[in-house]
C-alpha positions in Angstrom: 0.0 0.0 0.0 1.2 3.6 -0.7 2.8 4.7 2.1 3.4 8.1 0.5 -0.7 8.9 0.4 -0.7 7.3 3.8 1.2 10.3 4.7 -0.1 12.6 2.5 -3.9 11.2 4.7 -2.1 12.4 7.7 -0.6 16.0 7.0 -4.1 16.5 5.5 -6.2 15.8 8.9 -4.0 17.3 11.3 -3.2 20.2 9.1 -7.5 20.2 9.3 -7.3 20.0 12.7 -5.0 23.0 13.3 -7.7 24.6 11.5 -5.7 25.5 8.7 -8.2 26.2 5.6 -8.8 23.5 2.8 -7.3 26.3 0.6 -4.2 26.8 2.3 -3.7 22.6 2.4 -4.2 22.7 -0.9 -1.7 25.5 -2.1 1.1 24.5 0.8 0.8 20.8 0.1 4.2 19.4 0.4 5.2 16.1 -1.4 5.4 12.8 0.3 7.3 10.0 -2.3 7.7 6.0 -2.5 9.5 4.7 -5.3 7.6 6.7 -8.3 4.5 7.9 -6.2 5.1 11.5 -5.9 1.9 12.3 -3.8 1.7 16.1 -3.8 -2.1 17.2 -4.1 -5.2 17.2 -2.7 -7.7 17.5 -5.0 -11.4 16.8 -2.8 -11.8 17.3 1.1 -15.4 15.3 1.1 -14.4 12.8 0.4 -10.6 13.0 1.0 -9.4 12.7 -2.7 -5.5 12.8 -2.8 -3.0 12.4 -5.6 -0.6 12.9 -7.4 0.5 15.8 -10.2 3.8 15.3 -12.8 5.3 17.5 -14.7 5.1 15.0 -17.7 1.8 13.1 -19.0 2.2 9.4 -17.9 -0.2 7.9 -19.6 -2.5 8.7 -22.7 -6.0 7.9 -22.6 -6.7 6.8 -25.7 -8.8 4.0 -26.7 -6.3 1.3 -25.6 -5.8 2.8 -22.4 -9.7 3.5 -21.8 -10.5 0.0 -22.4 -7.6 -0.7 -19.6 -9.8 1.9 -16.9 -13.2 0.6 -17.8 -11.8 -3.2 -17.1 -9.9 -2.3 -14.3 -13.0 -0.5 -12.6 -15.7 -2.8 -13.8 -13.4 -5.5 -11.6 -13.6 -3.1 -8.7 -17.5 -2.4 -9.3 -16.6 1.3 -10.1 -18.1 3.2 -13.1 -15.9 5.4 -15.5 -16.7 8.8 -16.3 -15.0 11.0 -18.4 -15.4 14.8 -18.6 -13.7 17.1 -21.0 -9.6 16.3 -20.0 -10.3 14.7 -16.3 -11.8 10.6 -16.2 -14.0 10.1 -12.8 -14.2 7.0 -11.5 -17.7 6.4 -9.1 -18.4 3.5 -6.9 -22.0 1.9 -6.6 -23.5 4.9 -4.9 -22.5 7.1 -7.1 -19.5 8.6 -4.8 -16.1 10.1 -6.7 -13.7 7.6 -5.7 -10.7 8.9 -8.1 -9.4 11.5 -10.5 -7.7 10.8 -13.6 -5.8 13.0 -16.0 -3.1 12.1 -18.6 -0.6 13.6 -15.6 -2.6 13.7 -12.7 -3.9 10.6 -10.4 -5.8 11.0 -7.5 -8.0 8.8 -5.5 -9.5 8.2 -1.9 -8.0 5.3 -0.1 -4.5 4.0 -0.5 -5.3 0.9 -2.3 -7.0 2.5 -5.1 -4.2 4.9 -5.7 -2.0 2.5 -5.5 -3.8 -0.1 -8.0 -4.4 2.9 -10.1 -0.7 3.9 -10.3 0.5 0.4 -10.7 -2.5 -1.0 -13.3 -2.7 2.0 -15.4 0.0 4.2 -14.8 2.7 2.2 -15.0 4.0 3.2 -10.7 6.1 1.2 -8.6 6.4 1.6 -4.6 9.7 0.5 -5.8 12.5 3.1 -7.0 13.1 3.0 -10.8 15.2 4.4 -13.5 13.6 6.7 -15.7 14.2 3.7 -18.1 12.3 1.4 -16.1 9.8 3.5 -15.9 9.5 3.9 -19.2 9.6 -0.3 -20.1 6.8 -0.9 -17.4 4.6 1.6 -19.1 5.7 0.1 -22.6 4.7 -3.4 -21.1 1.6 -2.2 -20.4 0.8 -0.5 -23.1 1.3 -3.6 -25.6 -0.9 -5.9 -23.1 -3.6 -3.4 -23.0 -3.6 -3.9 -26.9 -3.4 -7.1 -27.3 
């Protein structure tokens, strides 16, 4: 599980219970990493919606890659939603339970994020090379189309 959103959970609540604003958490969020999570926004107070923003697009949502999301949610029982640049995923209830962009991940418990970051961002918890990296996503590009 990431233990870099685990963090991020924490700064979050107590910063909350300083009574520091949502708007100052959001602006003065620091960055809390593990391997190649880089959590370093919070996107959502209700609920808690926390992520991560690169500087470089990770992954490209085209059809391949939506096909990837809407298998990888259908096995979680979530719902995709996409909405101009930003993909929602929803639980049963309708609840937000992520937020996707082609550089920005975000979602409300560890164990989505880290699925997420793994599944369809190509993540590790592990450290890797930039080259890595790039192989891992390659890898999963080609098996999502197969």
């Amino acid at each position: 599980m990431s233990e870099a959103f685990r963090k991020a959970v924490e700064h979050t609540e107590q910063s909350k219970a300083r009574g520091v604003a949502e708007t100052t958490i959001q602006i003065d969020f620091p960055e809390f990493e593990q391997g190649t999570f880089k959590v370093n926004r919070v996107y959502e107070f209700k609920p808690l919606i926390i992520g991560m923003l690169s500087p470089e697009e990770m992954v490209g949502f085209d059809d391949a890659a939506m096909h990837a999301l809407k298998r990888f949610a259908r096995r979680r029982g979530l719902s995709v939603r996409p909405s101009g640049t930003m993909i929602w995923l929803r639980d049963k209830g309708g609840q937000v339970v992520a937020i996707l962009k082609e550089a920005f991940l975000s979602a409300s418990t560890p164990e989505l994020f880290q699925e997420l970051g793994e599944e369809v961002y190509g993540l590790s918890t592990e450290p890797m090379t930039p080259e890595e990296v790039l192989s891992r996503r390659a890898t999963l590009r080609a098996a999502w189309e197969a």
